[in-house]
Each structure stands twice: as structure tokens, then as C-alpha cells.
C-alpha positions in Angstrom: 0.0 0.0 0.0 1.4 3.5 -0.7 0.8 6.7 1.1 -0.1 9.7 -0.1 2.3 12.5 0.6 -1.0 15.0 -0.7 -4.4 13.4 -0.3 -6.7 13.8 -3.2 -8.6 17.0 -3.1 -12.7 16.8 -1.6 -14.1 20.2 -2.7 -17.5 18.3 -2.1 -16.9 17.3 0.8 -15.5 20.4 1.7 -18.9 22.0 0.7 -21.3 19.8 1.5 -19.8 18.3 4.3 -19.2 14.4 5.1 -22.8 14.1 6.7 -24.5 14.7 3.2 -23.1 11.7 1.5 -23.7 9.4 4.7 -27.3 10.5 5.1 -27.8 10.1 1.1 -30.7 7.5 0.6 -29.7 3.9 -0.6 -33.0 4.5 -3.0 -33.2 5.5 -6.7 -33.7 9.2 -7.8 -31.8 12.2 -9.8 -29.2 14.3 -8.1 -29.5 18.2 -9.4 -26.0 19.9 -9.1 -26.4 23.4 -8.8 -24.2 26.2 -8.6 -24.0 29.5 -6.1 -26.8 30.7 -7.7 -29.0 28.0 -8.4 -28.2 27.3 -11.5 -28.6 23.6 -12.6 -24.9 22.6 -13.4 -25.8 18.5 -14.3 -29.0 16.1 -13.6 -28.0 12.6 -13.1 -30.0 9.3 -12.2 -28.8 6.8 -9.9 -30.6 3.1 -8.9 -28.7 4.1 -5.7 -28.2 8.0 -4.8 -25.8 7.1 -1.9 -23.4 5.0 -3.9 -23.7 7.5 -6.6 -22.7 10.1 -4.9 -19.6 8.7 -3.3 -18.2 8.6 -6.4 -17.9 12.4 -6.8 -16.6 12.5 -2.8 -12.7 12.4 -4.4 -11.8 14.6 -7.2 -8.1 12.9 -8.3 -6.7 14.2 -10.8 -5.2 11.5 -12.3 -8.8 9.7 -12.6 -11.3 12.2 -13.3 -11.6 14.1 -16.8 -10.8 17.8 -16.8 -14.7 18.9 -17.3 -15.7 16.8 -14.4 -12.7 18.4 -11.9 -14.5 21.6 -13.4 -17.7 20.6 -12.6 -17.2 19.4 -9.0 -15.3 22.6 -8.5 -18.2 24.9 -9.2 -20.8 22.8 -7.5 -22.2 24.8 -4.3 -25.4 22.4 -3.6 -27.0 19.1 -4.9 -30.9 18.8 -4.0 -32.1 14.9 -4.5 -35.3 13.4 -5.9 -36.2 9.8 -4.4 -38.1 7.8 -6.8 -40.2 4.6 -6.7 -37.6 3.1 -9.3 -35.5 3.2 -11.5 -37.7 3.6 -14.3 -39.1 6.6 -12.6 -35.7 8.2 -12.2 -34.7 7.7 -16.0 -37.9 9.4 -16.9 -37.3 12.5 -13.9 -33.8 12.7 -15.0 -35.3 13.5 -18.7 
């Protein structure tokens, strides 16, 4: 295993704070990420919201493409929709 010397950057983390991803339901639905004004930034659909959104909890560089580092950077809030399923959610995130 190595160490890093820097650990990965979290700006969502950062923002949101640690207690927004843990409290995320393990239920399908679309994520709206929005911006310091409001603005809708990206809709997304999950089957699971809380796994989902783990995956934006790290922003490595080395991983992630420059427009998503971009995105996550300007993200100030993301507002969740539970759905029934996942059917549902496709047709929301539409």
C-alpha cells in the first residue's frame, strides 16, 4: 500500500460536508447539481443516490476528466429526488 504525501482534493466534501453523502438515501432518484446561484450545473439518475454520490466525494486528478474536476469545482449544492424506481428516475432525470 502507498501513502499519499498529498491526499486527493474533496471540494464536495468540503462544501457539503461528510454528513450529506452518509445521510444520502440507498434509494433510486436524480441528483441536481447546482451552482452559487441556483443554477442547474448537471442532472444525473442513480438506482442508488448514496453510492452514486460517493463517487464524486474524491476529485483525483489523475482519474477524473478535466470537465468533471470543473464541474465538481463549481458545485455549491446538490438537491435529491427519491423515486419509486428506476424507471421513474430515467424518466425525472429527462
Amino acid at each position: 500500500m502507498q501513502l499519499l504525501l498529498i491526499p486527493d482534493p474533496r471540494p464536495l466534501v468540503e462544501r457539503l460536508g461528510r454528513d450529506f453523502f452518509r445521510q444520502a438515501p440507498e434509494r433510486p432518484g436524480v441528483y441536481l447539481m447546482r451552482d452559487a446561484a441556483g443554477a442547474v450545473l448537471y442532472v444525473g439518475k442513480a438506482r442508488n443516490l448514496r453510492k452514486r454520490l460517493g463517487s464524486y466525494r474524491v476529485a483525483n486528478p489523475e482519474r477524473l476528466a478535466r470537465r468533471h474536476l470543473r464541474l465538481l469545482r463549481a458545485v455549491a449544492r446538490i438537491d435529491l429526488e427519491e423515486c419509486p424506481d428506476e424507471t421513474c428516475a430515467l424518466a425525472r432525470e429527462s
